[in-house]
PASEBA-1860 file (N, C-alpha, C; in nm, 3 decimals):
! residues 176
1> XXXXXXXX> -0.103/2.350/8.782/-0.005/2.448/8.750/0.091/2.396/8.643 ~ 0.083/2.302/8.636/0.196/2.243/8.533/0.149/2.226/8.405 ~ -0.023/2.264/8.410/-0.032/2.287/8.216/0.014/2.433/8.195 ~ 0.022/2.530/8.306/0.080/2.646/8.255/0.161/2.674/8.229 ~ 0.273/2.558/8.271/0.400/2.551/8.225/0.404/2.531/8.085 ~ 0.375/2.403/8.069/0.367/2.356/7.914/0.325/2.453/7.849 ~ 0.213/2.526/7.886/0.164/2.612/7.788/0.312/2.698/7.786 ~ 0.341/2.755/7.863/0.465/2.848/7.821/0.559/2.859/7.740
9> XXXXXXXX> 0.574/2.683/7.765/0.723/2.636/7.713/0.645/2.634/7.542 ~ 0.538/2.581/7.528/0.521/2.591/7.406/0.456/2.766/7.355 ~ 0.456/2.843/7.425/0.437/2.947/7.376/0.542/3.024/7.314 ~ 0.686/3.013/7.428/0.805/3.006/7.401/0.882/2.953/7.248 ~ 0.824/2.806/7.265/0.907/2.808/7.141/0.797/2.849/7.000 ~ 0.681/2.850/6.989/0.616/2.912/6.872/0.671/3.024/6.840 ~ 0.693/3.125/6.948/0.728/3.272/6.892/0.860/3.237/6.898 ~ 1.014/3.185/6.947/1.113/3.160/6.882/1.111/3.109/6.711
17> XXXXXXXX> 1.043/3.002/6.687/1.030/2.942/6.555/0.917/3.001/6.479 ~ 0.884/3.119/6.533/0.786/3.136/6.409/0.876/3.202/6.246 ~ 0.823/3.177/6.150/0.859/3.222/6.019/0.962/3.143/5.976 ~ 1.007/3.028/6.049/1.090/2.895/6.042/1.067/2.745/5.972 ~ 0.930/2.795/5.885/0.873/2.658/5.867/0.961/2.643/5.726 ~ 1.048/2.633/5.678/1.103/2.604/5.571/1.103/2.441/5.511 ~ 1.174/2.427/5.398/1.128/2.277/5.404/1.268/2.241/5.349 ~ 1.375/2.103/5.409/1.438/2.095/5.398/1.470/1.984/5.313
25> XXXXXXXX> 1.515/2.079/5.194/1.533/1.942/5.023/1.650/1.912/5.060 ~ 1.724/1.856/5.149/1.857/1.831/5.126/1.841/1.667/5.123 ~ 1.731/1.566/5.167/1.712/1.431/5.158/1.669/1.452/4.995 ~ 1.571/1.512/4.944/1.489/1.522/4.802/1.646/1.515/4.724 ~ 1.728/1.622/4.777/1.817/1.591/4.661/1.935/1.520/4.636 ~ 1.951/1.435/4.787/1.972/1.287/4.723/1.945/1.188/4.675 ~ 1.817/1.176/4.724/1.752/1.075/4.610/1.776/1.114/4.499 ~ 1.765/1.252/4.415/1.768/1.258/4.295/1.889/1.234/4.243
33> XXXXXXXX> 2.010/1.255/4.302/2.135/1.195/4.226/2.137/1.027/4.255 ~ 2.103/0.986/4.320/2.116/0.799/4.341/1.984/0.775/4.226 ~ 1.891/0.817/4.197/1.805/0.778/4.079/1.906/0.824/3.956 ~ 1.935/0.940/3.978/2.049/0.964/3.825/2.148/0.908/3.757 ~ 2.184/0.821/3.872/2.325/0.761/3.866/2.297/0.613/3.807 ~ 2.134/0.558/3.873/2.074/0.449/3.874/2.074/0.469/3.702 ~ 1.922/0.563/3.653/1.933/0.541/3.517/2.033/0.592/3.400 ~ 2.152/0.670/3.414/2.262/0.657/3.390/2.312/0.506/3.313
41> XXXXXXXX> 2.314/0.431/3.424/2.406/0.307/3.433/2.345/0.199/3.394 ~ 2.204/0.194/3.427/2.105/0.082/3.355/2.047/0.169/3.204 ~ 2.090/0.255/3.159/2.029/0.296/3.058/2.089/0.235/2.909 ~ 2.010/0.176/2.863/2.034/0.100/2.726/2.098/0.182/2.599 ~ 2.176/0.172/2.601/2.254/0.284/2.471/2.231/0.199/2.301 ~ 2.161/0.282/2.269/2.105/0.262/2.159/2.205/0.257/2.014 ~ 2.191/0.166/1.925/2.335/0.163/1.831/2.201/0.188/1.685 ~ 2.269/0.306/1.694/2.213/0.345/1.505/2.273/0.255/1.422
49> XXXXXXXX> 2.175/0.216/1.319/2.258/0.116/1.222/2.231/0.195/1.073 ~ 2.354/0.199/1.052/2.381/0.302/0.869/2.426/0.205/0.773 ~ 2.321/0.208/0.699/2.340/0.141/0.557/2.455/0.172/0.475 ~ 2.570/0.152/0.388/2.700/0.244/0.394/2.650/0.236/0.227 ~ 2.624/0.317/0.147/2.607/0.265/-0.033/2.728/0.302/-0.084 ~ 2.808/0.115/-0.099/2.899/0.081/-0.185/2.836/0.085/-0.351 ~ 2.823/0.159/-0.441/2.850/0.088/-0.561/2.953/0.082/-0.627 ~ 2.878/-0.006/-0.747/3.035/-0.073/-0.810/3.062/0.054/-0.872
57> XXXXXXXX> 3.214/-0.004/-0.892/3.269/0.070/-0.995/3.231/0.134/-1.055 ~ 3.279/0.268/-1.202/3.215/0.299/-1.286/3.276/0.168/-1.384 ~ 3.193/0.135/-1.475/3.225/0.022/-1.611/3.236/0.087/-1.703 ~ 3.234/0.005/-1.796/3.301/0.114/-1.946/3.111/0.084/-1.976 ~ 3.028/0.004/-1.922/2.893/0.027/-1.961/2.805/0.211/-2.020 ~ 2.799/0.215/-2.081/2.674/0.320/-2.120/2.629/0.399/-2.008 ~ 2.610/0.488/-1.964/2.506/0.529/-1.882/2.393/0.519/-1.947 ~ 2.223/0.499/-1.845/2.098/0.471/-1.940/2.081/0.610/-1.962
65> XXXXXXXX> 1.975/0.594/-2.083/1.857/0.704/-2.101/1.752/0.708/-2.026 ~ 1.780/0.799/-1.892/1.654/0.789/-1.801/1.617/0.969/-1.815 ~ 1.483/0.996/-1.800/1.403/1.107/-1.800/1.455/1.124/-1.664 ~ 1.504/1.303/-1.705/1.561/1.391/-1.561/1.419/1.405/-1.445 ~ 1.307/1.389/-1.418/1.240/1.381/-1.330/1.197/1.192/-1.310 ~ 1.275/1.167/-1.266/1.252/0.982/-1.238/1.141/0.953/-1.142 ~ 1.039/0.898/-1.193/0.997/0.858/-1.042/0.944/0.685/-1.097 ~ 1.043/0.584/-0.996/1.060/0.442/-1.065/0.910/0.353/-0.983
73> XXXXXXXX> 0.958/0.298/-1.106/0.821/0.169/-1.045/0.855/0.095/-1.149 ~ 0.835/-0.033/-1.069/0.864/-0.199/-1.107/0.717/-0.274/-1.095 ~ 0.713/-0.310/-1.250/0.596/-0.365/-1.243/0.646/-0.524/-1.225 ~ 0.533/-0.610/-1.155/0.560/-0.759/-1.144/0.457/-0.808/-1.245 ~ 0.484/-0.850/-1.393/0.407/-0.931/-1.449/0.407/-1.096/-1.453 ~ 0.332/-1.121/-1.483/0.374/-1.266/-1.473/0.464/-1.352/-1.600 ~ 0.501/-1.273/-1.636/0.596/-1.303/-1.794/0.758/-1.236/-1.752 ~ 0.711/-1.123/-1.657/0.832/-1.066/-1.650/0.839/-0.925/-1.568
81> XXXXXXXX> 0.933/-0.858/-1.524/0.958/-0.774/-1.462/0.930/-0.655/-1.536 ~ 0.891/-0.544/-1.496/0.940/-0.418/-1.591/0.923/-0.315/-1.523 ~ 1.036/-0.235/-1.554/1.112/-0.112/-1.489/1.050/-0.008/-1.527 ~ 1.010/0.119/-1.461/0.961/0.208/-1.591/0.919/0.330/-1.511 ~ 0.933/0.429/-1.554/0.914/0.585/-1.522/0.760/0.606/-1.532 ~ 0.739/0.680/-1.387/0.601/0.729/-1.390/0.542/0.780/-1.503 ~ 0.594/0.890/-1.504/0.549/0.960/-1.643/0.587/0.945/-1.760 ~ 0.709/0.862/-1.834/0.756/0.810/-1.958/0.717/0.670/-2.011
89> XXXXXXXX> 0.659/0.608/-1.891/0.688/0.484/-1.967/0.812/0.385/-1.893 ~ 0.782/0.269/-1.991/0.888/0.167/-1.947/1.003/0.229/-1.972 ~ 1.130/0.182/-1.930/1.269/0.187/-1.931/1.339/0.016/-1.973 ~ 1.285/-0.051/-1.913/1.321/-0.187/-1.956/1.242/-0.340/-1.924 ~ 1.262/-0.455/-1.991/1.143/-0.509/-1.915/1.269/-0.643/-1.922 ~ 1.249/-0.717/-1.768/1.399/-0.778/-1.727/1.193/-0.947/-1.760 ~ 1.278/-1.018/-1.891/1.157/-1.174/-1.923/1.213/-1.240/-1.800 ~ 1.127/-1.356/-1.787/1.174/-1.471/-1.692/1.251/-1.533/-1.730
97> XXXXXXXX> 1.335/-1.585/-1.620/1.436/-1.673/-1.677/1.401/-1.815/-1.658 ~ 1.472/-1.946/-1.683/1.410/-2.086/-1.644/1.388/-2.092/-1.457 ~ 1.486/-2.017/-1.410/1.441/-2.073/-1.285/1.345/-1.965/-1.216 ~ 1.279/-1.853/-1.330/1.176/-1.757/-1.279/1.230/-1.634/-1.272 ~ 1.198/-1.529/-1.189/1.194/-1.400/-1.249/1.363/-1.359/-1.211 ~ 1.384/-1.279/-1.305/1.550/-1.249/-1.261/1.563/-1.136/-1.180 ~ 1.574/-1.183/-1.048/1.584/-1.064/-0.946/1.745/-1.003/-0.956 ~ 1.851/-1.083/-1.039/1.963/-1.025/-1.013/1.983/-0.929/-1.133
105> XXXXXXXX> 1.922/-0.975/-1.210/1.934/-0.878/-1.310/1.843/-0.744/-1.288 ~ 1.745/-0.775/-1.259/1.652/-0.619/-1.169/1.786/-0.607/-1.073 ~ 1.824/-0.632/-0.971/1.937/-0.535/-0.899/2.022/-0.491/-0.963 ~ 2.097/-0.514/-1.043/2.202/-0.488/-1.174/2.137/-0.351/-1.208 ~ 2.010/-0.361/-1.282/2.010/-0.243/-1.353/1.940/-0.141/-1.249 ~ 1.870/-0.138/-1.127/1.819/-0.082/-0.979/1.998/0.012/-0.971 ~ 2.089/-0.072/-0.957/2.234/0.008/-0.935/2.247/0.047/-1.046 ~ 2.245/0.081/-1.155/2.264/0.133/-1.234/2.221/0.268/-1.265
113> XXXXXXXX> 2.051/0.234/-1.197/1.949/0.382/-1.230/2.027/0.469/-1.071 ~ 2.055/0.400/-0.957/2.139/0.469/-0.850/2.230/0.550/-0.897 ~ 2.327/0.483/-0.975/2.430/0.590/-1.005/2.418/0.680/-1.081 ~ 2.266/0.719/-1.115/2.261/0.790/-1.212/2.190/0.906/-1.106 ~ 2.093/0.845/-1.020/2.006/0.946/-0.932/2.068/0.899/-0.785 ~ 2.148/0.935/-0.715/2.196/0.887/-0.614/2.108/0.962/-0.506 ~ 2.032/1.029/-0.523/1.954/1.115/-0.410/1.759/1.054/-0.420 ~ 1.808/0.952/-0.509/1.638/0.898/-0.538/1.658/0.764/-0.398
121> XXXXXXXX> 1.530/0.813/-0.301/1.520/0.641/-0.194/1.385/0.617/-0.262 ~ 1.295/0.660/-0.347/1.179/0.598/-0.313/1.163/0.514/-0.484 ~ 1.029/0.403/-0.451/1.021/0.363/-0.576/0.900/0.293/-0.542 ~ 0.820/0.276/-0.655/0.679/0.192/-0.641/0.676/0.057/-0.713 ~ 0.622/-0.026/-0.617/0.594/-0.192/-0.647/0.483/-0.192/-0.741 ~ 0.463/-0.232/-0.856/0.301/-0.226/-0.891/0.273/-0.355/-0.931 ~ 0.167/-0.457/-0.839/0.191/-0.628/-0.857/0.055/-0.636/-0.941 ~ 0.030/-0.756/-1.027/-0.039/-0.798/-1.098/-0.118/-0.874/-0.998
129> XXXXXXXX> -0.244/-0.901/-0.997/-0.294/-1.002/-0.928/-0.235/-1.179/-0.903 ~ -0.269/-1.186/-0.759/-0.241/-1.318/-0.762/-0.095/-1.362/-0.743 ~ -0.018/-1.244/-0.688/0.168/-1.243/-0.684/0.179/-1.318/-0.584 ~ 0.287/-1.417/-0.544/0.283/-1.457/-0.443/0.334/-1.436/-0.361 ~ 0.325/-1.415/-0.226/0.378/-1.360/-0.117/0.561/-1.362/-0.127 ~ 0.588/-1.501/-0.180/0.762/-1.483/-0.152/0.822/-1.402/-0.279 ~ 0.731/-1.380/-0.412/0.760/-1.331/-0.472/0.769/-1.172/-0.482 ~ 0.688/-1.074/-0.395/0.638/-0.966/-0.308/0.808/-0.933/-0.276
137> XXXXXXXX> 0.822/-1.014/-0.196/0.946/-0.966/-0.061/1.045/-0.972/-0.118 ~ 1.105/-1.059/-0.256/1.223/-1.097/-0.318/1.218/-0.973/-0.417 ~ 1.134/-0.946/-0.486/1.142/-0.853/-0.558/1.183/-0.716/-0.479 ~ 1.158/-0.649/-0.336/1.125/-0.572/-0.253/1.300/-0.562/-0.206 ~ 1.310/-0.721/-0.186/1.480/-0.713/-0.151/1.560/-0.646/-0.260 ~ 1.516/-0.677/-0.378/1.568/-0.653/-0.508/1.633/-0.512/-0.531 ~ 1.486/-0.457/-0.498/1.477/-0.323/-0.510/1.513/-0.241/-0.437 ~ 1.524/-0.267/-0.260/1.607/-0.213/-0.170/1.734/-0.164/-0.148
145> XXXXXXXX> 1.817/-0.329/-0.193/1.952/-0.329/-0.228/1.976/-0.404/-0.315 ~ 2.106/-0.416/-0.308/2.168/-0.478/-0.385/2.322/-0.555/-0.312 ~ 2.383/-0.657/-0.369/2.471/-0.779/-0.336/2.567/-0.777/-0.415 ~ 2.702/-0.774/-0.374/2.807/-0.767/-0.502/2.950/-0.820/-0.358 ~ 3.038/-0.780/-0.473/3.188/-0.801/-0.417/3.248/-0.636/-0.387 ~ 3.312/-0.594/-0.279/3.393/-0.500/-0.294/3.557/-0.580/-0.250 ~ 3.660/-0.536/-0.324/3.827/-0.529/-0.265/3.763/-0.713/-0.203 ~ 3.682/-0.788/-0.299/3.712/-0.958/-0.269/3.617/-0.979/-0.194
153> XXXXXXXX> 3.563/-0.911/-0.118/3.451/-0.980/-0.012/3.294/-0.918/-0.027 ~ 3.232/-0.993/0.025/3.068/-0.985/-0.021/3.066/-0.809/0.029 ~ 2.973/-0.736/0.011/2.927/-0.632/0.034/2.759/-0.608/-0.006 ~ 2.722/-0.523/0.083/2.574/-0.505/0.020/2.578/-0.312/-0.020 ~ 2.461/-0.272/-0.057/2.447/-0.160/-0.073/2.262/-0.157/-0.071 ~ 2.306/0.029/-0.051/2.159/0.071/-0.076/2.116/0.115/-0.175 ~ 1.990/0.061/-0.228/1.922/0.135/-0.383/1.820/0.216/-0.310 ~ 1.645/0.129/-0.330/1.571/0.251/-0.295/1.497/0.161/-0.205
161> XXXXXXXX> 1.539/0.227/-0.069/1.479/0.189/0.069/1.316/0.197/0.101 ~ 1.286/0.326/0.015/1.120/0.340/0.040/1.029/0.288/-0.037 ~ 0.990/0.181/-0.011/0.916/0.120/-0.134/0.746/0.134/-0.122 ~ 0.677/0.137/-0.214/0.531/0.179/-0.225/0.465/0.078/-0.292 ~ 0.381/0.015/-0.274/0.319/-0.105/-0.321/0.142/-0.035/-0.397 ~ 0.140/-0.081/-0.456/-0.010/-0.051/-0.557/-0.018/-0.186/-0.658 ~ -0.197/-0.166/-0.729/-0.163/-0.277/-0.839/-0.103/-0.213/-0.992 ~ -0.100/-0.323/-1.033/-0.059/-0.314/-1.149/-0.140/-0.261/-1.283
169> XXXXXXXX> -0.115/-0.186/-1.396/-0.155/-0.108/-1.485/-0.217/-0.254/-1.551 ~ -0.317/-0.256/-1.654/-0.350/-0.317/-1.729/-0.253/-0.339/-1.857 ~ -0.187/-0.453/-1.875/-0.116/-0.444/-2.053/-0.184/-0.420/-2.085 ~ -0.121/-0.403/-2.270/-0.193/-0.333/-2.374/-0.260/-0.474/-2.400 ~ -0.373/-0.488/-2.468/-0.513/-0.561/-2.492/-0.577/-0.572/-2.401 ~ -0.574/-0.554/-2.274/-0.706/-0.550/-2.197/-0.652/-0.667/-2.053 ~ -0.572/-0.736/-2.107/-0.498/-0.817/-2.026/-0.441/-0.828/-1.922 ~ -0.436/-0.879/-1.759/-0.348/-0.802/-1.675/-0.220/-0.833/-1.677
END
């Protein structure tokens, strides 16, 4: 007689609790604020870094004669540097100096063609065979930025950040 009980009691409460099966998120949604709070607080805050482009002064220098569609490339010869517009031609060609190629003078005139196209980042490397690796990256620095003084203290700036590497055109006689 006493499983008929049980049976009752559980018959009892099925039809009390029926349509009761709900599911109760109130644990689910604490965990989710103690995980929120977790990566919140361990979350690594990320620091953008902005290049700020100081250039110099204006000088009583000339502005150059550069062609209104610029698109620059620096050739690395082994005699010497040279600056020069896709479609025009050279613009200038910076010889070696005794202690080798003059990267300060390529940044000199790099800020120069800036202040003329301040919305130009890109520019193409074009190396002669056989360049050597530290010579690659110095020239690359060259061309990136540039190094000066502002109001007494060192400063850097930005020229042209996007640089494009290819080889180099053949000089005139056949020569590389």
């Amino acid at each position: 007689m006493s499983g008929s009980a049980i049976a009752r009691r559980q018959a009892r409460n099925h039809a009390r609790y029926k349509g009761r099966n709900d599911l109760n998120i109130v644990p689910m949604i604490d965990i989710f604020v103690v995980l929120l709070f977790f990566l919140i607080f361990t979350a690594v805050f990320s620091k953008t870094s902005i290049v700020e482009l100081d250039l110099p002064a204006a000088s009583m220098e000339q502005p150059l004669d550069l062609p209104r569609n610029l698109e620059l490339e620096v050739v690395v010869r082994a005699q010497s540097l040279v600056v020069q517009d896709k479609n025009t031609g050279p613009l200038t060609q910076l010889p070696n100096t005794a202690a080798g190629y003059d990267y300060e003078g390529l940044s000199a005139y790099l800020s120069r063609v800036k202040a003329q196209f301040p919305d130009l980042r890109t520019a193409t490397l074009l190396l002669e065979p056989d360049v050597p690796y530290d010579t690659i990256v110095q020239v690359m620095d060259a061309v990136r930025s540039f190094e000066g003084t502002l109001d007494g203290r060192p400063a850097r700036g930005e020229l042209f950040p996007q640089i494009s590497l290819g080889d180099a055109p053949l000089a005139a006689g056949g020569q590389p």
